[in-house]
C-alpha positions in Angstrom: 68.5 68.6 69.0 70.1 70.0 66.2 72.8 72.9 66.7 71.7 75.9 64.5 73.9 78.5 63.8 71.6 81.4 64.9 70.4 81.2 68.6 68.5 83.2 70.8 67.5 86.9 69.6 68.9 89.9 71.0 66.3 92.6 71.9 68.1 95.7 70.7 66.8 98.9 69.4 66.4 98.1 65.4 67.0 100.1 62.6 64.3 100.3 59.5 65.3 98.6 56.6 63.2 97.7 53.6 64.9 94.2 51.5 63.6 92.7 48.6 64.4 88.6 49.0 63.9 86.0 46.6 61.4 83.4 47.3 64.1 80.6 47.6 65.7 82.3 50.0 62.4 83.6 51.9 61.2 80.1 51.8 64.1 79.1 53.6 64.1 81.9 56.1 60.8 80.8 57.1 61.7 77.2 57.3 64.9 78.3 60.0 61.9 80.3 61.7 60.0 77.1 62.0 63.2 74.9 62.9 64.2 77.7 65.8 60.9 77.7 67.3 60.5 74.1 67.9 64.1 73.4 69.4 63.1 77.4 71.8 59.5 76.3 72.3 58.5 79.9 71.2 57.8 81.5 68.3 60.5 83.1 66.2 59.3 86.0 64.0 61.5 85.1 60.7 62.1 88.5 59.9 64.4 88.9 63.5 66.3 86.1 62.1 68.3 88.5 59.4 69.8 90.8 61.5 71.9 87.8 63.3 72.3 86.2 60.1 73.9 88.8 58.6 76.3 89.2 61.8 77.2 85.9 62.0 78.1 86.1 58.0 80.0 89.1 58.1 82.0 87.8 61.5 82.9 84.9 60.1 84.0 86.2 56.9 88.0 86.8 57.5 88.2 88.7 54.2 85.7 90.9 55.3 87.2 91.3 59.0 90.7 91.6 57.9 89.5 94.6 55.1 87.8 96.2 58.4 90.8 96.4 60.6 92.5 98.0 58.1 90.1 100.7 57.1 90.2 101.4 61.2 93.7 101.5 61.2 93.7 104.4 58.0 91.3 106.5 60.5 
């Protein structure tokens, strides 16, 4: 089974938001889709993948957390 970075889905209350993606990167959003639901055995809807992928980008990016804390700590 292969170890994706994005797991399960969180059922949250969402927030509209209209993106324009390129076709490389929509291709590959659907593929992940694909991937996800066979290793859950359920379908994934590829446009609930975004939202986690852009958490898991922005968490991971220390430049990005780092810049955060401190625009907490001017507050």
């Amino acid at each position: 089974m292969t170890k994706l970075k994005i797991g399960a889905i969180e059922d949250e209350k969402p927030v509209a938001f209209t993106v324009k993606l390129p076709a490389r990167v929509h291709r590959d959003l659907i593929a992940y889709a694909e991937i996800l639901t066979r290793e859950a055995g359920q379908p994934v809807d590829p446009t609930l993948l975004i939202a986690p992928m852009l958490a898991r980008f922005m968490s991971t990016d220390r430049v990005f957390r780092k810049a955060c804390k401190q625009i907490r700590t001017v507050k």
